[in-house]
KEMARRO-506949 format. One line per 5 residues: number of its first residue (from 0); their letters; for each residue x, y, z of C-alpha. Coordinates in steps of 0.1 Angstrom, whole numbers, plus 5000, padded with zeros to 4 digits. Each point is the difference from the previous one (the first is absolute). Layout:
NUM	A	X,Y,Z; ...
//
This chain:
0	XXXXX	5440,6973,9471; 4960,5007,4988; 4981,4971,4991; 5021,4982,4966; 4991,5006,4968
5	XXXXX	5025,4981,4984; 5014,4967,5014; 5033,4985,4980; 5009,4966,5018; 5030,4977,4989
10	XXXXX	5001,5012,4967; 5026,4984,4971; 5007,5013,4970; 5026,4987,4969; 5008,5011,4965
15	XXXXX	5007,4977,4974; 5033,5006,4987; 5030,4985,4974; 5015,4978,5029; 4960,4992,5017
20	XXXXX	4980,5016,5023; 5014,5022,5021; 4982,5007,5035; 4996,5041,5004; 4975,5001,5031
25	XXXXX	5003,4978,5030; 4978,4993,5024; 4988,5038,5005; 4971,5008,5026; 4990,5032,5004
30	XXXXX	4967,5021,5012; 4985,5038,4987; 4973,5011,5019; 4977,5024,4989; 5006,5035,4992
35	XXXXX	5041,4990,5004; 5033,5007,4985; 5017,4971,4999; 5036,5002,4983; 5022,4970,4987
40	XXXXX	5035,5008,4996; 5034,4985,4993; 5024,4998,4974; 4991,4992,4962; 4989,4963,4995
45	XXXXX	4991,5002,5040; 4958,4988,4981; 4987,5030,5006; 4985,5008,4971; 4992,4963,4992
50	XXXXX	4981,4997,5034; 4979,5032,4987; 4996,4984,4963; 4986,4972,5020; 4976,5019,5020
55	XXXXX	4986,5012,4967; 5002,4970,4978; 5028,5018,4973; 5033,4977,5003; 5021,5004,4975
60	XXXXX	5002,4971,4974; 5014,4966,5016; 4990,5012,5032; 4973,4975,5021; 4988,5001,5036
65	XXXXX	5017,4965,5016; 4981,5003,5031; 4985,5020,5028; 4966,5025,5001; 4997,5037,4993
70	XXXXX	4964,5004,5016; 4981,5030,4994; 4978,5010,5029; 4965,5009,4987; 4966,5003,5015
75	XXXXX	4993,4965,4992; 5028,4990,5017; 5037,4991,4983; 5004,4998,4963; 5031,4976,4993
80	XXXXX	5016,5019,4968; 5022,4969,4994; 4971,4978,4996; 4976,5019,4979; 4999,4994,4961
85	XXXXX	5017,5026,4978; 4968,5017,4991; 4991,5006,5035; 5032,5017,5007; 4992,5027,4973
90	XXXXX	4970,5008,5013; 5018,5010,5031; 5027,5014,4982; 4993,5040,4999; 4970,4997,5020
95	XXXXX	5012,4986,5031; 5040,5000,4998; 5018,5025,4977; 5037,5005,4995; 5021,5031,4994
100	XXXXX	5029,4988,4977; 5035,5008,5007; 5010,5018,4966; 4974,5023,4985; 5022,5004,4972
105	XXXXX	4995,4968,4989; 4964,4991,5016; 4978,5021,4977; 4992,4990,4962; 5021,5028,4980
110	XXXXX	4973,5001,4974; 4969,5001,5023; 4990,5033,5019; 5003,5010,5035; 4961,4997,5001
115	XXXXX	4999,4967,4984; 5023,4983,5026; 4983,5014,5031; 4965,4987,4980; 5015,4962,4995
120	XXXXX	4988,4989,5037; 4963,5018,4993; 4996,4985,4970; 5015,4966,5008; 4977,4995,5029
125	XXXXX	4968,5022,4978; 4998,5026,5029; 4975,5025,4980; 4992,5015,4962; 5032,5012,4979
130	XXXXX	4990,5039,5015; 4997,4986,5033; 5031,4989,4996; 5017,5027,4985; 4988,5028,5027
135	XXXXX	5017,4969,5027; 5030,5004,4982; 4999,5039,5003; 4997,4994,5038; 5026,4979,5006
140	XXXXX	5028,5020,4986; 4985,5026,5015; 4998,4983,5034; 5039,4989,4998; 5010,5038,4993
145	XXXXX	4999,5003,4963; 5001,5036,4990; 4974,5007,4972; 4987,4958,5000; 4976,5005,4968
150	XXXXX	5037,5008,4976; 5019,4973,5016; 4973,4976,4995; 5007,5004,4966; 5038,5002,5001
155	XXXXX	5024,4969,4991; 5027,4988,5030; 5029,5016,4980; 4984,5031,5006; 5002,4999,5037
160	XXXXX	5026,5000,5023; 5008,4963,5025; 4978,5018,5029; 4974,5009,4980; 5000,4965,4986
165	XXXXX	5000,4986,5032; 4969,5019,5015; 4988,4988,4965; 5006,4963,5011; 4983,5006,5035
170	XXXXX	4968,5017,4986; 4999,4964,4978; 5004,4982,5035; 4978,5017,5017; 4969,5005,4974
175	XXXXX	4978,4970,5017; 5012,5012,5034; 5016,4965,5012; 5009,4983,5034; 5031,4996,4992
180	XXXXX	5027,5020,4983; 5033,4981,4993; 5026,5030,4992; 5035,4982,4984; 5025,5028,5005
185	XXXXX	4977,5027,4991; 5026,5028,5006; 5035,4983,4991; 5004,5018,4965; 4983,5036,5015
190	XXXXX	5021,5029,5016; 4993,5009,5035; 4972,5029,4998; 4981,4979,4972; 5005,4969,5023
195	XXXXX	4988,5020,5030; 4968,5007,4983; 4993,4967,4989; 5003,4985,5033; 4978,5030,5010
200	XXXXX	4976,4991,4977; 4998,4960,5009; 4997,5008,5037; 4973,5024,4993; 4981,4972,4977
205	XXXXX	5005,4979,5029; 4985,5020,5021; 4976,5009,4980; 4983,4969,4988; 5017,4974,5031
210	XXXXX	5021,4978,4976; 5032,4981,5010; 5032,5003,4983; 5025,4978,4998; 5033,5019,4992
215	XXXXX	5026,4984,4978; 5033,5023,5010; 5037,4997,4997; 5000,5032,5022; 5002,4997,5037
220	XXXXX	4994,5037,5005; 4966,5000,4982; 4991,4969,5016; 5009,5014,5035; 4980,5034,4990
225	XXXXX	4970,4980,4986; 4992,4962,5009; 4981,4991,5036; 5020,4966,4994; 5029,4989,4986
230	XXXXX	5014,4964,4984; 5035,4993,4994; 5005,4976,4973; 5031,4983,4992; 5005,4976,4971
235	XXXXX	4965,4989,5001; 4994,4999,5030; 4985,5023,5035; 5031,5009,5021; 4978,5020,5020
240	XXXXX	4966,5017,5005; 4979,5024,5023; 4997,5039,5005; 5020,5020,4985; 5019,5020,5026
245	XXXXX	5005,4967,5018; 5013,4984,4974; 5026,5029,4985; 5004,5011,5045; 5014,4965,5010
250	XXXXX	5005,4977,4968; 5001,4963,5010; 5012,4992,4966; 5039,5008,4995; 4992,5004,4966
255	XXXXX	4973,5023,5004; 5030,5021,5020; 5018,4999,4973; 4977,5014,4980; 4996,5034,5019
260	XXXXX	5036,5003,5002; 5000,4993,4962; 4969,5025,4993; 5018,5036,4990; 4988,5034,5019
265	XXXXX	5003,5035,4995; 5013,4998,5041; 5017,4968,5000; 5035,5015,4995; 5020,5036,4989
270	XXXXX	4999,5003,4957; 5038,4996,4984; 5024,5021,5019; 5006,5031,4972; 5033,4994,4975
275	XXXXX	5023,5026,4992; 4993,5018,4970; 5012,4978,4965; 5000,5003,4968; 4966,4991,4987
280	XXXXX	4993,4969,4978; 4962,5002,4989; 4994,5037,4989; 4963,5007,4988; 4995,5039,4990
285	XXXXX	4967,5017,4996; 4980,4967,4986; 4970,5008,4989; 4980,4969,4983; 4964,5004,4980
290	XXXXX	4977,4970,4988; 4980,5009,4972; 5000,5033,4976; 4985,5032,4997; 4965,5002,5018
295	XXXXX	5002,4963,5013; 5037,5005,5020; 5003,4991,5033; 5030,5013,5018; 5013,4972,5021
300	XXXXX	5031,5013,5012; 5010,5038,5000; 5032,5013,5006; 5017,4975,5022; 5034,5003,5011
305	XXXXX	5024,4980,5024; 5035,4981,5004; 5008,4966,5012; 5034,5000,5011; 5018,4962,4988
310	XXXXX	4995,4973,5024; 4972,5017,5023; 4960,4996,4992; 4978,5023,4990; 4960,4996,5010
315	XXXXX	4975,5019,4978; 4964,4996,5024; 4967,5015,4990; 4963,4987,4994; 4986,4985,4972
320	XXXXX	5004,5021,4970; 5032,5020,5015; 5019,4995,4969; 5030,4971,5024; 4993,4973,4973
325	XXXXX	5002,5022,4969; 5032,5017,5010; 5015,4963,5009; 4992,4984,4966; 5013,5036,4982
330	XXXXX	5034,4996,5020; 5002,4962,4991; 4997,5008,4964; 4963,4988,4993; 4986,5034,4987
335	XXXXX	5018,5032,4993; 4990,5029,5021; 4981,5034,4983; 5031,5019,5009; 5023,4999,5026
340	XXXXX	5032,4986,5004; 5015,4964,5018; 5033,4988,5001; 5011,4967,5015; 5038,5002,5003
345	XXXXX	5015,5009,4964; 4964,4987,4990; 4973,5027,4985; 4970,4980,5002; 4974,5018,4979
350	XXXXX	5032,4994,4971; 5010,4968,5009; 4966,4984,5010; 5000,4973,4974; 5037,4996,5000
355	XXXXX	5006,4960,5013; 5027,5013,5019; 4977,5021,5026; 4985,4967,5008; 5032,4991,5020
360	XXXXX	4997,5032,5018; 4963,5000,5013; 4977,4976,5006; 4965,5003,5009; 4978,4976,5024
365	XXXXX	4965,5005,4990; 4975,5008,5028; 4972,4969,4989; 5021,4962,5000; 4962,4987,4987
370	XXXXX	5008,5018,4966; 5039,5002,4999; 5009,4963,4992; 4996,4981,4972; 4971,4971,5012
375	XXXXX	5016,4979,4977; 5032,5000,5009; 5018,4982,5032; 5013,5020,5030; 5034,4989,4985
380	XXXXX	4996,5007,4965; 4985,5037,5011; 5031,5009,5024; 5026,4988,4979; 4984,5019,4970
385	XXXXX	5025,5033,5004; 5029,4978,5000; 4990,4983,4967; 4989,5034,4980; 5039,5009,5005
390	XXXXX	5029,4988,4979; 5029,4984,5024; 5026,5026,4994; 4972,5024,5011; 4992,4981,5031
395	XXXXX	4974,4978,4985; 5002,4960,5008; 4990,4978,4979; 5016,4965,5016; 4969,4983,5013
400	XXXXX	5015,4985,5037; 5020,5038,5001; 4966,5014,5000; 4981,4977,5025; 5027,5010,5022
405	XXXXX	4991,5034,4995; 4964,4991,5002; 5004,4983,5035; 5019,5027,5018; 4972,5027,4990
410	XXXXX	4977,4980,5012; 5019,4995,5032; 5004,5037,5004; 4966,5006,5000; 4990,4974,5021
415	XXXXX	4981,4978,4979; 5005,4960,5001; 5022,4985,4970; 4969,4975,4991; 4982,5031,4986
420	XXXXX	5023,5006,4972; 4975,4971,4974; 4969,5017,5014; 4975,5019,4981; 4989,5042,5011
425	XXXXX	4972,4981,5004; 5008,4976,5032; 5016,5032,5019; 4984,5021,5026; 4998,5036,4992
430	XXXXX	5032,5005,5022; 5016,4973,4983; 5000,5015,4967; 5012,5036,5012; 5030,4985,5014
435	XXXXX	5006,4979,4963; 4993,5036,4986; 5028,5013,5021; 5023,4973,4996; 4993,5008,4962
440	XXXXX	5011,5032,5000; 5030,4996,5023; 5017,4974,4983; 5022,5021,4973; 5008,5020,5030
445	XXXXX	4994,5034,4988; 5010,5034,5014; 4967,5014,5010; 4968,4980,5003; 4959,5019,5001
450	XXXXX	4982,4979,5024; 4967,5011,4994; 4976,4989,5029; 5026,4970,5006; 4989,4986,5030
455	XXXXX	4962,5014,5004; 4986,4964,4993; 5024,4986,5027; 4993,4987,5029; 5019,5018,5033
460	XXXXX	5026,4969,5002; 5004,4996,4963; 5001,5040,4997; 5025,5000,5030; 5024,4973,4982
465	XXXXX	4999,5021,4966; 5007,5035,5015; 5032,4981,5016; 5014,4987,4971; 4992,5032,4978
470	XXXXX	5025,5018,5027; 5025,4972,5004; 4996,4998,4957; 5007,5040,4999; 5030,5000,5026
475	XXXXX	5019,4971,4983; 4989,5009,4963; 4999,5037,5004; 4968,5001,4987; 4972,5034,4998
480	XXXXX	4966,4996,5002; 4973,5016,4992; 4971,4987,5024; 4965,5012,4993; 4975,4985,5029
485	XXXXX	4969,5019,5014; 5013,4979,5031; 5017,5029,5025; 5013,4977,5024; 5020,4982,4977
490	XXXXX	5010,5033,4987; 5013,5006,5031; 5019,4972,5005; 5015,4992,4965; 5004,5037,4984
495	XXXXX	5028,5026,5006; 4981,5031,4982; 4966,5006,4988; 4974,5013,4976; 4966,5008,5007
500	XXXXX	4978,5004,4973; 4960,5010,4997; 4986,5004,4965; 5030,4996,4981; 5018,5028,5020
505	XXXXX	5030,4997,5027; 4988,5018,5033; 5026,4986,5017; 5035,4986,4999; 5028,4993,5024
510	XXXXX	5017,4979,5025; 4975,4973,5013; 5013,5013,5033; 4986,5036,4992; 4971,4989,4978
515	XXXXX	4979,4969,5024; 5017,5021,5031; 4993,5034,4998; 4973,5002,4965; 4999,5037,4989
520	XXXXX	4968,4996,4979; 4966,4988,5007; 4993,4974,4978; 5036,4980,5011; 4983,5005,5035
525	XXXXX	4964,4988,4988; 5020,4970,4988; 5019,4997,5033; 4967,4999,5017; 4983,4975,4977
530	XXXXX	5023,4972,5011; 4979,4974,5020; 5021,4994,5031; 4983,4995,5033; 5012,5017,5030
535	XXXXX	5000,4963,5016; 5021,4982,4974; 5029,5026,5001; 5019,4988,5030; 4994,4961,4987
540	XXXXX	5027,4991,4974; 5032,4988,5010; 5035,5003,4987; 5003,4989,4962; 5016,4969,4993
545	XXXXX	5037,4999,4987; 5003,5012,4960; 4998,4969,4975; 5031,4985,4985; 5001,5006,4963
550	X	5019,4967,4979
//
């Protein structure tokens, strides 16, 4: 390792909760030497992201640094970040460390411009004249591969897509050219070409000016592609630590094993043998869908059509703006399409989309758990919601111990603990609240469920438990889904056919055999390509570990 830049040593951190403090980092040590990659992984509520709100002095409300150092190496020797007052940590904050937030969708101001964001660090720390300024703004989008920077300067997020947003985020990061880069999960919500270029981009900042980054990831493969050094954490605390290819090669840790054998590839095992030819459930004919009118129309979706035979899944995969999300939310009944036609059984959707009735048919789980509960309302009181909207001859229940019952045994089939069911949205991790979201939309067990970027924000072993029960849940239930990821390795292990789509248009559909196998056009293969997945880690995962039982 080069000379440290950042020293962590015996580091404890709790959150204040309802029942006390509760203790969420342990005793952590860990060491990122200059010009590193060094990548903290593990399953949600591992710390990871707490140890990096640390680093930078952000914790989320309740949260408070027991005990332990986070030194910062500096030319005048090591700058304790626990110790120092909270004005002192500011005027680090952006000038020495910067962080990368996890969700661009929700880490820019809605009502401030592109250019105003990437300005906050410049003006916080009075870094030149309001021109000065503005021409440093210019050149940072156009340093992170902005096309035309001057317009998007002036442009609000809404009008860019989650990559664009994200290079948006690292131009902010980067502005005062710091040390230290913390990146929490900068590519979790971003298909794999736009995530390929933004882990372009950071190694080339990296490069460029000699800062450290340390790499908050749920994904082994990009930590394996990426990160010098690795650390394994596991409820709170370091299971293991050291270069990466030792680390993944010959895991001392059984549970960092069982990590790579959780972790999905596109070569970890043959897609879904092909079915025989059925009668087709999910029908969607010609769907074209258009936001706006006249002049200011944008056609999102333009004549897609495909078939999802009953009890199989479907996978729609694309970039960013590909139209998977639209067509999703048009087949659960959310918006009617332009024209087109989709049927659901007996059901016409486009008709029937307000009926009550298609509600038992489909359900949708949302692709962002941050904005899809209620923060008001418990983990109980959200999943058991469905069951109370419904009348009891319909299916409803309304008896209060009848539906904790139900309440428990989604919970257990999603692998959550029974004590969540009085907590808040709130006191989840992000993986936490995707599963509630799941168990949510599962409980009224419905014919065909949309899982719309499901399990991105999952980590492998959490990701790994979910894709199990969603296939032990469809044998025993019967159910069709309809799984939109830009993730092609779970593609390839969860979905029986596919759809390809690129600017709202299918250029591809098929078998997954046929389609991640033997790709007949060049932007599934440009996809194929994109997937990080170093030649060392492919031979490394073991056999998967038995299916989950489902209560």
């Amino acid at each position: 390792m080069t000379d440290p830049l950042l020293r962590i040593t015996d580091l404890a951190v709790s959150y204040r909760s309802r029942s006390g403090r509760r203790t969420a980092v342990d005793g952590v040590s860990l060491e990122l030497g200059r010009g590193e990659v060094l990548a903290l992984v593990g399953e949600s509520g591992s710390g990871k992201t707490t140890i990096g709100q640390s680093v930078i002095g952000l914790l989320a409300p309740g949260g408070r640094v027991d005990r332990g150092a986070i030194e910062l190496q500096l030319a005048g020797g090591p700058l304790d970040l626990t110790r120092l007052p909270a004005r002192a940590v500011q005027e680090l904050r952006g000038r020495r460390i910067a962080l990368v937030p996890q969700d661009p969708g929700t880490s820019l101001n809605p009502v401030r411009t592109i250019g105003a964001s990437v300005a906050a660090p410049l003006r916080i720390h009075r870094w030149g004249t309001p021109d000065r300024i503005r021409r440093r703004v210019v050149e940072l989008l156009d340093r992170v591969g902005l096309d035309d920077p001057e317009r998007r300067a002036g442009q609000y997020p809404h009008e860019l897509s989650g990559g664009m947003r994200q290079r948006a985020l690292i131009a902010a990061a980067i502005a005062l050219e710091p040390e230290l880069i913390i990146a929490d999960e900068p590519t979790s919500a971003l298909d794999v070409t736009v995530q390929r270029r933004i882990l372009d981009l950071l190694d080339d900042l990296r490069d460029e000016l000699g800062s450290s980054v340390l790499l908050i990831t749920h994904d082994l493969a990009v930590a394996a592609e990426r990160a010098d050094r690795i650390a394994v954490l596991r409820a709170g605390a370091v299971e293991e630590a050291g270069a990466t290819r030792e680390v993944l090669r010959e895991p001392a840790s059984a549970y960092t094993a069982e990590l790579l054998a959780d972790a999905p590839a596109l070569d970890d095992e043959s897609p879904r043998p092909p079915r025989l030819p059925g009668e087709p459930f999910l029908v969607v004919d010609r769907l074209v869908h258009d936001y706006g009118r006249g002049r200011d129309a944008s056609r999102a979706v333009d004549d897609v059509s495909f078939a999802v035979e009953r009890g199989t899944t479907h996978a729609l995969v694309g970039e960013s703006g590909s139209g998977k999300t639209t067509i999703g939310r048009a087949v659960a009944g959310f918006h009617g399409p332009s024209s087109g036609d989709i049927r659901i059984g007996a059901h016409d959707v486009p008709a029937e989309r307000r009926d009550r009735a298609l509600r038992r048919v489909v359900q949708l789980v949302s692709q962002n758990p941050y904005a899809s509960l209620d923060p008001r309302r418990t983990v109980g009181q959200t999943i058991g919601e469905p069951l109370r909207n419904w009348r009891p001859a319909d299916g409803g229940v309304r008896d209060r111990r009848a539906l904790a019952r139900r309440v428990a045994t989604a919970l257990d089939r999603v692998a959550l603990p029974a004590d969540v069911v009085d907590r808040l949205p709130a006191e989840l991790s992000g993986g936490q609240r995707q599963r509630v979201a799941i168990a949510r939309a599962l409980i009224i067990e419905p014919e065909l469920v949309v899982l719309d970027e499901a399990v991105s924000a999952l980590d492998v072993t959490v990701q790994s438990q979910i894709l199990e029960l969603l296939e032990q849940l469809q044998r025993e239930l019967g159910l069709t889904y309809l799984f939109i990821t830009h993730d092609l390795a779970v593609v390839r292990r969860i979905a029986d056919t596919v759809t390809v789509l690129r600017r709202g248009r299918a250029v591809e559909t098929g078998t997954a055999q046929q389609v991640l196998g033997q790709p007949q056009h060049e932007y599934t293969r440009a996809l194929l390509d994109a997937v990080p997945a170093p030649d060392w880690l492919r031979d490394l995962r073991g056999p998967r570990r038995p299916q989950l039982e489902v209560a």
